[in-house]
DORO-971445 format. One record per residue (C-alpha): x, z negated, y negated. Coordinates in nm, 4 decimals, always signed. Each point is the difference from the previous one (the first is absolute). Example, Ala and Ser with C-alpha at 12.3 -4.5 7.8 and 13.67 -1.06 7.14 Angstrom:
% residues 2
<node <+1.2300, -0.7800, +0.4500>>
<node <+0.1370, +0.0660, -0.3440>>
This chain:
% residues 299
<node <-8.2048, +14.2854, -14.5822>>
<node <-0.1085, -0.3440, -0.0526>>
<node <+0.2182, -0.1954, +0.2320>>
<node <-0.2955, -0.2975, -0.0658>>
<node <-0.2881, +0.2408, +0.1163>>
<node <+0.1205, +0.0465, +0.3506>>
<node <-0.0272, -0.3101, +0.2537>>
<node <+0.2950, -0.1315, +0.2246>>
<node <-0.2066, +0.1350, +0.3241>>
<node <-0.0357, +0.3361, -0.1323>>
<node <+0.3592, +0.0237, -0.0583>>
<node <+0.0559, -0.1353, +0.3316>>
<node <-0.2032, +0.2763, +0.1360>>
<node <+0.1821, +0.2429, -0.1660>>
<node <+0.3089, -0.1571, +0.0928>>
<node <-0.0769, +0.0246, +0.3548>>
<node <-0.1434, +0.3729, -0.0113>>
<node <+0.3534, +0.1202, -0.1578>>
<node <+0.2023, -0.1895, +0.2643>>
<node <-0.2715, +0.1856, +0.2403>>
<node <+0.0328, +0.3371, -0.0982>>
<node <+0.3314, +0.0478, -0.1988>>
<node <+0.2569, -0.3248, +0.0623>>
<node <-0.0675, +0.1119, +0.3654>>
<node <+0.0156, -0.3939, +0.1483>>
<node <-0.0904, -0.0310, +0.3596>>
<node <-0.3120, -0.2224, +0.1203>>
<node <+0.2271, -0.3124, +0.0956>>
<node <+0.1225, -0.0323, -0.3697>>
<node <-0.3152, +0.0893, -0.1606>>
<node <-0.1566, -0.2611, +0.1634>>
<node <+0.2407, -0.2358, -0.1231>>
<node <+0.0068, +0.1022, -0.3445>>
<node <-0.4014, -0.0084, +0.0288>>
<node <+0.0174, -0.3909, +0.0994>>
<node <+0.2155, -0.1069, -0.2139>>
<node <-0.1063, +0.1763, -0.2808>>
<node <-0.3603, -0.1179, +0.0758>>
<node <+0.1370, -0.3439, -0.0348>>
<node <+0.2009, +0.0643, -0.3282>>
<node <-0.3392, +0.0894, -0.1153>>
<node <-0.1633, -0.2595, +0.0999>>
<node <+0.2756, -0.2221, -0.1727>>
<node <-0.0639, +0.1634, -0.3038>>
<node <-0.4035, +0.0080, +0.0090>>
<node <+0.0477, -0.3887, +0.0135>>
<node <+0.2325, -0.0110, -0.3313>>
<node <-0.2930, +0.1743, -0.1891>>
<node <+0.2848, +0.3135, +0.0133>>
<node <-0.2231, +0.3249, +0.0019>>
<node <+0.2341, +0.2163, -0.1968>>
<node <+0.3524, +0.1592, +0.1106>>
<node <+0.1229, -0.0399, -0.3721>>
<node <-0.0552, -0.3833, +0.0566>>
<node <+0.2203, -0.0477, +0.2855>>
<node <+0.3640, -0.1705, -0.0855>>
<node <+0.2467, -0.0720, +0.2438>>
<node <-0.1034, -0.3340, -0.0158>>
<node <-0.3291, +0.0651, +0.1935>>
<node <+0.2624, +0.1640, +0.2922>>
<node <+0.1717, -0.2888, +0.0185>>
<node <-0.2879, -0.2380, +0.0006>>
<node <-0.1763, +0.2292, +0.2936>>
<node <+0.3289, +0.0251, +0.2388>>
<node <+0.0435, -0.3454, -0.1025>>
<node <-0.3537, -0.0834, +0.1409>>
<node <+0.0558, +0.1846, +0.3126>>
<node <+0.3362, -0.1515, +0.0488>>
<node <-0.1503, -0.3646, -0.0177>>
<node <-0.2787, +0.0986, +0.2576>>
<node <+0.3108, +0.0622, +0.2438>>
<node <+0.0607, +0.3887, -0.0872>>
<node <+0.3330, +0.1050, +0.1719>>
<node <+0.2940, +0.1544, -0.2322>>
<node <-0.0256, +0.3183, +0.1955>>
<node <-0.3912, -0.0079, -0.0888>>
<node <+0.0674, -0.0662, -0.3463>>
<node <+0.2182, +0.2636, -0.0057>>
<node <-0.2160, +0.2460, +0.0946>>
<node <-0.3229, -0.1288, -0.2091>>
<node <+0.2527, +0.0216, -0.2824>>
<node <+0.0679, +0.3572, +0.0741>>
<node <-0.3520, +0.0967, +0.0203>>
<node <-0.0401, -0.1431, -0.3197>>
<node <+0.3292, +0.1741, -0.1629>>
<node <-0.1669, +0.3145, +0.1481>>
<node <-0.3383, -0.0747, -0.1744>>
<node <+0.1177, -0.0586, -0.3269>>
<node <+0.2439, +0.3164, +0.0149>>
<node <-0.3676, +0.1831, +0.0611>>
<node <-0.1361, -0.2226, -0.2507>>
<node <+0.2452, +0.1273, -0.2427>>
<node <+0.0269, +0.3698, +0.0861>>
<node <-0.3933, -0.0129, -0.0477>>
<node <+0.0060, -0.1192, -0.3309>>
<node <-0.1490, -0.3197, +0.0808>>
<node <+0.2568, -0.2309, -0.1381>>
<node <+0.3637, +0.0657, -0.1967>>
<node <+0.2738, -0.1975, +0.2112>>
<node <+0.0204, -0.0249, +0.3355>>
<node <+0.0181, -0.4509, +0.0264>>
<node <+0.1272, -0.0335, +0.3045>>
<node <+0.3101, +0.1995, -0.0994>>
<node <+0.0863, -0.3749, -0.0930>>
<node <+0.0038, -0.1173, +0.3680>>
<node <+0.2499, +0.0063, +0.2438>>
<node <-0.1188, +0.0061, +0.3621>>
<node <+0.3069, -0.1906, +0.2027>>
<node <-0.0337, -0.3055, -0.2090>>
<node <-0.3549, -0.0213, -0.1673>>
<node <-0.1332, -0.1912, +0.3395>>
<node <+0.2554, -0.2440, +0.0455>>
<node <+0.0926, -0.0934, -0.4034>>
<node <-0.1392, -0.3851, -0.1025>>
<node <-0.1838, +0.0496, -0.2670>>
<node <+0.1960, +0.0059, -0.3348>>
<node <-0.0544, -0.2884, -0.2885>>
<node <+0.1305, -0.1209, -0.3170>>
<node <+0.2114, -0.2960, -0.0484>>
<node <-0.1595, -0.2914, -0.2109>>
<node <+0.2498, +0.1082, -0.3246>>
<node <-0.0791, +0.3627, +0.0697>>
<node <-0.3902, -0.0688, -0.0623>>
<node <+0.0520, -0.2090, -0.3024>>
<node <+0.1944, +0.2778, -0.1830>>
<node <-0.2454, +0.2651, +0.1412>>
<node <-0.2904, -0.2266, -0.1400>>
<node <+0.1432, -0.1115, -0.3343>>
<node <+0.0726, +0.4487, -0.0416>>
<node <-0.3152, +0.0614, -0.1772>>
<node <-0.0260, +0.0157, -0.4107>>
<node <-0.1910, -0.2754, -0.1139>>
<node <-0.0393, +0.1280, -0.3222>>
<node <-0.2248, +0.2767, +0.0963>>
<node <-0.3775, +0.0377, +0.1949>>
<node <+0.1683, +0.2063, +0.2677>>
<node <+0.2912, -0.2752, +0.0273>>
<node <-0.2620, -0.3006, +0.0541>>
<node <-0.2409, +0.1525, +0.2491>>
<node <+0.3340, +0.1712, +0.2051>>
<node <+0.1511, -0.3571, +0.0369>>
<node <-0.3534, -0.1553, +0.0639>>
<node <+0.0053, +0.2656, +0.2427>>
<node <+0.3296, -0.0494, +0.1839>>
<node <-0.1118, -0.3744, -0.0046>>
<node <-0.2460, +0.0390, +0.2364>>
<node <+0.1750, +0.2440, +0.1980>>
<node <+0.1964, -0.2966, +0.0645>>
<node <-0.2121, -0.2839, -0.0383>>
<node <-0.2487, +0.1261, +0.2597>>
<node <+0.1727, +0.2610, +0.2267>>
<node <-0.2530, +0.2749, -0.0604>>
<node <+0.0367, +0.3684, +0.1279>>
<node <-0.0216, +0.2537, -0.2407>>
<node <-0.3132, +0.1116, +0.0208>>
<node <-0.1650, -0.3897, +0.0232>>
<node <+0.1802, -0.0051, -0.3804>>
<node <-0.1208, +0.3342, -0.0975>>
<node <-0.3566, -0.0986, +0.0780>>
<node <-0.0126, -0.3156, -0.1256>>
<node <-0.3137, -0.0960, -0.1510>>
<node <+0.0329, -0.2471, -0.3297>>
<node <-0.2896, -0.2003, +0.1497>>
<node <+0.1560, -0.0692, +0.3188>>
<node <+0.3143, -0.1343, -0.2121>>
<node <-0.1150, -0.3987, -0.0536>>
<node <+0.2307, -0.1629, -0.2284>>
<node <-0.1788, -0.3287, -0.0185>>
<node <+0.0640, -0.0779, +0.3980>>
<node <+0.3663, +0.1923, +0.0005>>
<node <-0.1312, +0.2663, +0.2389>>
<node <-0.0825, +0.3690, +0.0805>>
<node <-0.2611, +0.1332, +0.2206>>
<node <+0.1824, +0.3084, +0.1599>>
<node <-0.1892, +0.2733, +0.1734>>
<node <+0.2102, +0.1111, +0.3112>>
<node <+0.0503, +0.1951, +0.3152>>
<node <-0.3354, +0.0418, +0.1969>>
<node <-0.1955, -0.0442, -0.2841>>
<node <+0.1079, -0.3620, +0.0273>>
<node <+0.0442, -0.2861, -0.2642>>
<node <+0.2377, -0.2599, -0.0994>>
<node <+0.0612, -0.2999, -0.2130>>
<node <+0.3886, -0.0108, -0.1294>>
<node <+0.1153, -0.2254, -0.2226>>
<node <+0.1454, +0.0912, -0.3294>>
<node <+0.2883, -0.2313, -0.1581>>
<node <+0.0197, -0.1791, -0.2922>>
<node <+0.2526, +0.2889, -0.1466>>
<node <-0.2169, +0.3005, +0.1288>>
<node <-0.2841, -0.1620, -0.1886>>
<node <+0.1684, -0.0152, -0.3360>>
<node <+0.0943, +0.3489, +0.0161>>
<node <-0.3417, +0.1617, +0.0812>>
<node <-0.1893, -0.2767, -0.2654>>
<node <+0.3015, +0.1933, -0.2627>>
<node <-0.1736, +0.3251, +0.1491>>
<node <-0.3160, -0.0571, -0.0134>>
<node <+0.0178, -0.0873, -0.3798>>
<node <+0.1182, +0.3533, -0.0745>>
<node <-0.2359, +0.1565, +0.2999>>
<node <-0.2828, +0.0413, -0.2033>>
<node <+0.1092, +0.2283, -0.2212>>
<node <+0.0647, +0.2601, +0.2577>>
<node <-0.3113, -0.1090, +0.2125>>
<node <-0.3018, +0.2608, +0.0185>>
<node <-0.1855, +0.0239, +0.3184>>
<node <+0.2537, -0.0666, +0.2397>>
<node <-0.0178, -0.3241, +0.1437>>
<node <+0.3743, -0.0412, +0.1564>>
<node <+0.2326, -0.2432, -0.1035>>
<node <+0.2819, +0.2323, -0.0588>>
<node <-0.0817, +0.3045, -0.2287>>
<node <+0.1689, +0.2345, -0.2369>>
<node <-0.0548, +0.1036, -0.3739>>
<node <-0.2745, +0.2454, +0.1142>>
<node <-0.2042, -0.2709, +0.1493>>
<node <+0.0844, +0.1635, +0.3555>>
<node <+0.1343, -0.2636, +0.2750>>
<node <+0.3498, +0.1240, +0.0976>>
<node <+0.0457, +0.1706, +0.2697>>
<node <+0.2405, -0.1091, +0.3218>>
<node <+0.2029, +0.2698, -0.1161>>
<node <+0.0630, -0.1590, -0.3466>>
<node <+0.0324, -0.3522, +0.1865>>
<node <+0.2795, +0.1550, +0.2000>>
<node <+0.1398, +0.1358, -0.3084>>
<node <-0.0032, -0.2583, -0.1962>>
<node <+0.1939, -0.2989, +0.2502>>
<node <+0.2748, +0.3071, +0.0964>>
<node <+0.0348, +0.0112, -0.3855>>
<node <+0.0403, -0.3968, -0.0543>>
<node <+0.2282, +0.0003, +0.2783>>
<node <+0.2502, +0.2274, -0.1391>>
<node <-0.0677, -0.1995, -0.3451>>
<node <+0.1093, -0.3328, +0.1732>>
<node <+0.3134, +0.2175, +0.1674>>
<node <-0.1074, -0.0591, +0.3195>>
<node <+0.1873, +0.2161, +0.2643>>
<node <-0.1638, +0.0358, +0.2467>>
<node <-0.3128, +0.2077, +0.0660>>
<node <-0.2906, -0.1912, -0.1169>>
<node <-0.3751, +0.0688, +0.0902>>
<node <-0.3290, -0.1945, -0.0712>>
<node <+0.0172, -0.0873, +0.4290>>
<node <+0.3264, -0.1740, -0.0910>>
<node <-0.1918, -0.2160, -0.1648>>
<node <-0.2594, -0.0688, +0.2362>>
<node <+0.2600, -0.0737, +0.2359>>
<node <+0.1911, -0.2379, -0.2595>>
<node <-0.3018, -0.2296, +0.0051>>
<node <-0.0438, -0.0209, +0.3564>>
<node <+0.3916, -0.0355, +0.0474>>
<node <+0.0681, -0.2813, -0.3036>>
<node <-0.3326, -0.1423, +0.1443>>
<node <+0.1718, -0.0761, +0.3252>>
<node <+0.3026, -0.0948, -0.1155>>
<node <-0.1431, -0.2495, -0.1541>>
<node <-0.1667, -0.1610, +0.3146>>
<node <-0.3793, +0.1549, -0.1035>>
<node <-0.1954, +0.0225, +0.3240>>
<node <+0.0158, +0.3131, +0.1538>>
<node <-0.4182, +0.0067, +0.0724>>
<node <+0.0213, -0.0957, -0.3789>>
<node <+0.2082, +0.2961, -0.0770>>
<node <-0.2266, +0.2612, +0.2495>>
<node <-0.3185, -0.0829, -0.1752>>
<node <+0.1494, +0.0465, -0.3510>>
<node <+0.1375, +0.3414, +0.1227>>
<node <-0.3010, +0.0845, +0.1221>>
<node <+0.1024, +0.0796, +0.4051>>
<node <-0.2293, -0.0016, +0.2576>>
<node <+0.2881, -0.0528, +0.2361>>
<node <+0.2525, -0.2551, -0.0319>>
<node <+0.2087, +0.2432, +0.1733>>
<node <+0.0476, +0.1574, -0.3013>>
<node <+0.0841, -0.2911, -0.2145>>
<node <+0.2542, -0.1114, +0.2638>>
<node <+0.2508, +0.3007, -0.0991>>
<node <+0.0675, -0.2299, -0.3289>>
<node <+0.1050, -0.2942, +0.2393>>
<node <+0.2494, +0.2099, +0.1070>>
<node <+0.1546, +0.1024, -0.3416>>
<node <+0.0015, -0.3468, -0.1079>>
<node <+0.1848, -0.0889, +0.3299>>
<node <+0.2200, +0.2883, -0.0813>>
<node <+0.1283, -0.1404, -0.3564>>
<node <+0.0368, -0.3252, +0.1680>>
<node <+0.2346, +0.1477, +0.1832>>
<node <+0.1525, +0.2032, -0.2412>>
<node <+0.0352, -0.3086, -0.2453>>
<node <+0.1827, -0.1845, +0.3570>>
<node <+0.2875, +0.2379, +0.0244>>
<node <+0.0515, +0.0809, -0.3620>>
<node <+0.0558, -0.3875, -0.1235>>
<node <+0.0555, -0.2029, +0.3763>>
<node <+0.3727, -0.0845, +0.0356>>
<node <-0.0793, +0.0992, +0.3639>>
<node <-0.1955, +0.2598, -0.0745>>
């Protein structure tokens, strides 16, 4: 079965009958799973997500992270998160998908953990991973560049159109959430590395208008993204688990640490709510503190 060929509401549906007629659930819980579910959805619908093969753990992490920022208890996360477990299990007993992604997640901490990020050394050595002596080598670090440079999600960087990539005013137009857009600016490194790609770009260019492509003239995919910055961070020896988000949140954290302006920070992320921003106030707050006891006499 083509896993692309059947939508994310008719596996729903299905998803639903089963727990119906075979999993046995009573009405209370059905109606949960139903609501949550038909939020998870409508999470996904606004990532341009229409296939279960394109979900990655990343897109749990973003939704429950979503919810969590709109004021979403840890007991209510907990149970959208097992809804969703429950879904994908279906989703994979269907055929629909091969792994089960959020086998990754772990429900007594995944509301309460600060989001993870790289420390300044740790994204140089991820960034300087890439071969520079091959096409693949120059586009992957243009690539990670403006992971970094701009704090995109995944799928903004997947997408991104060449045209909307203006090197003469050191910016990218970025097509977000809701259909929205954005202006980021790109730095002076970022925009060395993609003019590098873009001389070698044309010779893998067909009808494909992305920045980012591959040797078939295909723009990659968010599962070759993904692939690609886990494989850079073992290169760099990185230890700890790294993920394209890490990188969004790296921006947004050095950002701050730096004194940028947190409204500054929310439009360049692209949140509607500075709620959601404000989580990054309190990991920079929390390395503050960390730096305090580790080097205060007092500490």
């Amino acid at each position: 079965m083509d896993s692309h060929a059947v939508s994310m509401r008719d596996c729903f549906d299905r998803f639903m009958e089963s727990a119906v007629f075979e999993a046995g659930l009573s009405e209370k819980t059905l109606a949960a799973y139903g609501d949550d579910l038909g939020q998870y959805l409508d999470f996904l619908e606004k990532q341009d997500i229409t296939a279960a093969a394109d979900i990655l753990f990343e897109d749990v992490l973003d939704h429950l992270g979503t919810l969590q920022a709109e004021g979403l208890s840890p007991r209510s996360a907990a149970r959208h998160l097992s809804a969703i477990r429950r879904f994908h299990h279906f989703l994979v007993d269907e055929g629909m998908c091969e792994a089960n992604v959020t086998g990754l997640a772990e429900t007594p901490h995944l509301t309460r953990r600060l989001p993870r990020c790289l420390s300044a050394d740790e994204v140089e050595r991820l960034l300087d991973a890439p071969d520079l002596s091959t096409p693949e080598g120059v586009r992957d670090a243009a690539l990670l560049e403006i992971f970094y440079a701009c704090g995109l999600r995944i799928s903004e960087l997947a997408a991104l159109p060449l045209k909307h990539v203006n090197l003469e005013e050191g910016n990218v137009r970025v097509h977000g959430k809701g259909s929205k857009y954005r202006l980021v600016p790109l730095g002076r490194k970022a925009q060395e590395k993609v003019r590098a790609w873009l001389a070698l770009r044309a010779a893998w260019a067909r009808r494909d208008g992305a920045l980012f492509l591959g040797p078939s003239g295909r723009r990659l995919g968010r599962t070759t993204v993904w692939r690609l910055v886990k494989r850079y961070a073992l290169a760099a020896n990185i230890p700890q688990n790294v993920t394209p988000h890490m990188l969004r949140h790296s921006f947004a954290t050095h950002l701050l640490d730096h004194g940028a302006d947190l409204r500054a920070v929310q439009e360049m992320l692209g949140h509607a709510d500075i709620g959601t921003t404000q989580i990054y106030t309190h990991v920079s707050a929390e390395r503050l503190s960390q730096a305090h006891k580790a080097f205060h006499p007092r500490g």
